[in-house]
Legacy VTK file of the C-alpha trace (Angstrom):
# vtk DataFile Version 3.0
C-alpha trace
ASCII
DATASET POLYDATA
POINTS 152 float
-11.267 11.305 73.604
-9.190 13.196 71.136
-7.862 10.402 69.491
-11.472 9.506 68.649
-12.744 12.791 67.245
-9.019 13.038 65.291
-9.730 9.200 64.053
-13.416 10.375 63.088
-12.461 13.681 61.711
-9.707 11.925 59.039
-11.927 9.026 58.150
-14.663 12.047 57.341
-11.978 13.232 55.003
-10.924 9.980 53.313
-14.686 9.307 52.454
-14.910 12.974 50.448
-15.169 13.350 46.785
-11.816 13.970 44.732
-10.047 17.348 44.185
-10.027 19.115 41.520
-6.552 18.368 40.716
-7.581 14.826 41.151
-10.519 15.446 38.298
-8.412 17.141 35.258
-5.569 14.672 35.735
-8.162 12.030 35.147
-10.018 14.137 32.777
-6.356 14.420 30.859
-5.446 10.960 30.899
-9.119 9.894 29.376
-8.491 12.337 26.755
-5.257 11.132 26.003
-6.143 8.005 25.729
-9.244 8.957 23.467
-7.177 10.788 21.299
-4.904 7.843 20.767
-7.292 5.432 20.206
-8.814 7.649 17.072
-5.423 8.491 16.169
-4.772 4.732 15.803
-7.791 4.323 13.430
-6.783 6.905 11.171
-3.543 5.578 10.554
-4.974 1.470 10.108
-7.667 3.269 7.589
-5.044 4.761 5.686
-2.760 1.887 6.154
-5.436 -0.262 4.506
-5.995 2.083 1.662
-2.490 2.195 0.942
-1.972 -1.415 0.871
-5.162 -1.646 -1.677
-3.878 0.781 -4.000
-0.611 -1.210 -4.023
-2.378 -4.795 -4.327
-3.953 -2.993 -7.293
-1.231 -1.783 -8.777
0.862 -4.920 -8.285
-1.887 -6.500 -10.384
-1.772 -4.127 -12.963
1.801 -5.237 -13.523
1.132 -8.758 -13.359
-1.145 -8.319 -15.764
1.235 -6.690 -18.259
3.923 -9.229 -17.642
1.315 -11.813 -18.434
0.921 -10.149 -22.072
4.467 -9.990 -22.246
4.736 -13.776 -21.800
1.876 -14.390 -23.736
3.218 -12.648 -27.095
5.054 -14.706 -29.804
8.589 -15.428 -29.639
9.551 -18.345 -32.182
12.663 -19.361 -33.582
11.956 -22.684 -34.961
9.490 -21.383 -38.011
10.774 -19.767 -41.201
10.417 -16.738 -41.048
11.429 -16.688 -37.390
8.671 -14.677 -35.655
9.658 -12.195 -32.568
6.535 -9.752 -31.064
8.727 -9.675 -27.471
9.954 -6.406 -29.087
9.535 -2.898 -27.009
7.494 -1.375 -29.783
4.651 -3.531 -29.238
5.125 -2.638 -25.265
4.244 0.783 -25.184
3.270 2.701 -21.378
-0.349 1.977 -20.536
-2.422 4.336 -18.667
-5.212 2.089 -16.142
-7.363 2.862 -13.443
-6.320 1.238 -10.136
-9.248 -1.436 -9.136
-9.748 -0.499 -5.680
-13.567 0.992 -4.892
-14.753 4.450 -6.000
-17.182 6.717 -5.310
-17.295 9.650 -7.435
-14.579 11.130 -8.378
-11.859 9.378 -6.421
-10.500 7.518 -9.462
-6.747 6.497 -9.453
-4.651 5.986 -12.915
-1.715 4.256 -12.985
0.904 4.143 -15.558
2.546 1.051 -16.212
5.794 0.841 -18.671
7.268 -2.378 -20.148
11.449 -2.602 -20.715
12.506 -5.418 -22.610
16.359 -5.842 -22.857
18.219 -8.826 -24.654
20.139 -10.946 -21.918
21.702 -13.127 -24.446
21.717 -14.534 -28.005
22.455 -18.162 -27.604
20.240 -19.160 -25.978
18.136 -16.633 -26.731
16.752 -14.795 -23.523
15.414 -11.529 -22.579
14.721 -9.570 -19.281
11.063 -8.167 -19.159
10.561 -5.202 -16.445
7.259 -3.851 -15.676
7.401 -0.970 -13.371
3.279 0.066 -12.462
3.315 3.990 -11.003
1.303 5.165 -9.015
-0.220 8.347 -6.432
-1.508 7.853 -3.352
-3.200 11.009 -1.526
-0.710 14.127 -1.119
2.016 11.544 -0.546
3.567 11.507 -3.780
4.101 8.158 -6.228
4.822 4.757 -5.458
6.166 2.185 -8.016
5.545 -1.455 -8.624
8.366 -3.636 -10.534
7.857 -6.863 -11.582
10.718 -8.175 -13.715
10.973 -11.621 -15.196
12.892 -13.752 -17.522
11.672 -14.485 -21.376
12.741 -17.466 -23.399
11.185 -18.516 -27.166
8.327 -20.462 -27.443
9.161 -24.605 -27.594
LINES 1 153
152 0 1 2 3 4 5 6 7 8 9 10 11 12 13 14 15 16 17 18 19 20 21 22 23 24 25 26 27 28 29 30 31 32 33 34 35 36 37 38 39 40 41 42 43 44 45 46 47 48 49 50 51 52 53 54 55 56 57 58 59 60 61 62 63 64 65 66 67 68 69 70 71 72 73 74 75 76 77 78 79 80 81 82 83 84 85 86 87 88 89 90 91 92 93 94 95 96 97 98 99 100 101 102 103 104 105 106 107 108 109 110 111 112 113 114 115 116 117 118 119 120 121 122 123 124 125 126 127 128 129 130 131 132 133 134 135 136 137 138 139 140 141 142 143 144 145 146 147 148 149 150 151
């Protein structure tokens, strides 16, 4: 007879609701695992941003090297005519194209080196080096550098 009431007794127990220990461990881990989850938004959010504002910028120097390319550089005419020249290629202050809403705007600097590689055959190095902020986390630069020859 004992062994049935003890067998009734613990199978009373098993079917009970949790402890409280049982609850804030549970209670714990679901917070945890809320807090990660948001956690791991935030960072993708700002991960995104960050790669905008870089696409952006990259662009911006593109864009510059593009001007670079498309100035005149020819030594077959008399006078021989040369606008690749770093006075012509002053820094450029632009506004990042990512989206805005109010006051959120983003400049961006973007300076153009031009350094002579070699005379014969004439050649010269352009560099384009886009800065840029993002946030509190200080600047971030884009270089672009490519290779000018005269016009044919």
């Amino acid at each position: 007879m004992k062994t049935r009431q003890s067998s009734k007794s613990l199978r009373r127990r098993r079917s009970q609701g949790g402890s409280l220990v049982e609850v804030i461990f549970s209670l714990g881990i679901a917070t945890l695992t809320i807090a990660g989850s948001v956690n791991g938004y935030v960072l993708s959010a700002k991960r995104a941003e960050w790669s905008a504002y870089s696409l952006a910028a990259h662009s911006l120097a593109i864009q510059r090297l593009e001007q670079v390319r498309a100035a005149k550089w020819d030594t077959a005419t008399y006078p021989a005519v040369d606008q690749v020249v770093q006075s012509n290629f002053g820094p450029v202050t632009n506004i990042l194209d990512v989206p805005v809403s109010g006051s959120n705007i983003v400049y961006a600097i973007s300076r153009t080196t031009l350094n002579n590689i070699s005379a014969n055959p004439p050649m010269k190095l352009v560099q384009v080096e886009t800065v840029w902020s993002f946030l509190n986390r200080g600047t971030f630069t884009n270089t672009v550098t490519s290779y000018r020859a005269p016009d044919q």
